[in-house]
Kinemage of the C-alpha trace (Angstrom):
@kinemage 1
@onewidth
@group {chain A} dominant
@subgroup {mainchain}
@vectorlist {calphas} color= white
{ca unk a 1} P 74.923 141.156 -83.794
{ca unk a 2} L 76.452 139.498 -80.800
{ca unk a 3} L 79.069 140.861 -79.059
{ca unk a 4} L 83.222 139.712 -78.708
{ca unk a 5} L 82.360 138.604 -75.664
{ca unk a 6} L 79.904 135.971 -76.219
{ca unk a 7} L 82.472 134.572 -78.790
{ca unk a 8} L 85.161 134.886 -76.369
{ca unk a 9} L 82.875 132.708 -73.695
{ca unk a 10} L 81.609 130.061 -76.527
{ca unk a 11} L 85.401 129.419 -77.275
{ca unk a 12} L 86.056 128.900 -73.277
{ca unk a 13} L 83.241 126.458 -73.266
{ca unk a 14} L 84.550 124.870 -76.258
{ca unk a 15} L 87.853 124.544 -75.132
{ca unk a 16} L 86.829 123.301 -71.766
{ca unk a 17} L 84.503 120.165 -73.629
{ca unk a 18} L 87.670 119.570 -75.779
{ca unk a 19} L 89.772 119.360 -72.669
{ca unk a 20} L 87.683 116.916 -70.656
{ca unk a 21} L 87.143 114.715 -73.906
{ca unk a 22} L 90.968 114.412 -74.550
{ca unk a 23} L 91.588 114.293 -70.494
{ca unk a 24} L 88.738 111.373 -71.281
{ca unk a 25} L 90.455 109.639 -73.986
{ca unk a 26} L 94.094 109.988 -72.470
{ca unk a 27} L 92.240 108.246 -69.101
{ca unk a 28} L 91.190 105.510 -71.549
{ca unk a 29} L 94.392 104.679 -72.970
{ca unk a 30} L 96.512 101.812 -71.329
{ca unk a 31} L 99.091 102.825 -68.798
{ca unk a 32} L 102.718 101.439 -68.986
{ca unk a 33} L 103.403 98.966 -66.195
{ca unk a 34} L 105.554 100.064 -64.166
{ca unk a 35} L 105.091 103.793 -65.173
{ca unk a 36} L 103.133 106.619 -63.012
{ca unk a 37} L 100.862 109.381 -64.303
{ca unk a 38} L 102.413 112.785 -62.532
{ca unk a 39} L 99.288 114.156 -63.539
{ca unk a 40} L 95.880 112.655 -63.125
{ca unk a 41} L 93.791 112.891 -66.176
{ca unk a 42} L 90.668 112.351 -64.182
{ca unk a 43} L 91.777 115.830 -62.244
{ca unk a 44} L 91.966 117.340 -65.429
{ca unk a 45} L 88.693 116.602 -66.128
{ca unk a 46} L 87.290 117.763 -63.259
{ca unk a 47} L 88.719 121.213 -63.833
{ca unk a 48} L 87.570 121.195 -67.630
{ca unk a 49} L 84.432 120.598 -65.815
{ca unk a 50} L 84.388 122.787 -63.392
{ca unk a 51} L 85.282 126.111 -66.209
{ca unk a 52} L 82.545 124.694 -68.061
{ca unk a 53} L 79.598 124.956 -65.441
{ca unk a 54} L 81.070 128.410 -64.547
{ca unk a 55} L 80.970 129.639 -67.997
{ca unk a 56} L 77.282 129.034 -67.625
{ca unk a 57} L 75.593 131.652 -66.493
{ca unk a 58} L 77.921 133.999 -67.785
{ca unk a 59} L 77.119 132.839 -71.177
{ca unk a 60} L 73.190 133.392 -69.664
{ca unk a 61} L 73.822 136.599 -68.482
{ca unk a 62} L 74.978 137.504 -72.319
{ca unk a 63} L 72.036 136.623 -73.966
{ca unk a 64} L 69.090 137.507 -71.793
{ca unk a 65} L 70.543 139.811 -69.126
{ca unk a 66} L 69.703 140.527 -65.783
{ca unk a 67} L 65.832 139.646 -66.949
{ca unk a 68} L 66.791 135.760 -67.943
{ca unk a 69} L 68.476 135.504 -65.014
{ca unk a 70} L 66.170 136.635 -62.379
{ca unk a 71} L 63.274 134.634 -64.464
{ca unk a 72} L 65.795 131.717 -63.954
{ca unk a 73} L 66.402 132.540 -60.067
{ca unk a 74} L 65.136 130.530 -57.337
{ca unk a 75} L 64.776 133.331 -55.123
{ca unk a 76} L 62.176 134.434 -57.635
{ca unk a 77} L 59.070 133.385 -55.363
{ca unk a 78} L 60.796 134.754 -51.995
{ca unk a 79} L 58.957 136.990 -50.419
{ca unk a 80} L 60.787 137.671 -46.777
């Protein structure tokens, strides 16, 4: 049975999808003439963005371990 932890991460990713597709729909909408946006919703998505790749391999690291993630390293065939 997972763990509250990969729940916890799932709902961060999910959040961060939800907040680029409203920062994505709010972007689409017409602007007032006239009018300025204080807050750039192309910014926002870029941060919803950003949480989401970082989420990543913490959400790899939860299901396979350190295993996954060395069999997923490219330092894998390094042999210095």
């Amino acid at each position: 049975m997972p763990g509250p932890d990969l729940y916890e991460t799932l709902a961060v990713m999910a959040g961060a999808a939800a907040v680029v597709a409203a920062a994505g729909w709010w972007a689409s909408r017409p602007r007032v003439p006239g009018t300025i946006r204080w807050i750039s919703p192309t910014a926002i998505q870029f941060l919803g963005v950003i949480v989401f790749v970082l989420m990543v391999p913490h959400l790899l690291g939860l299901l396979g371990g350190p295993d996954l993630l060395q069999a997923l390293s490219s330092q894998r065939g390094y042999r210095g």
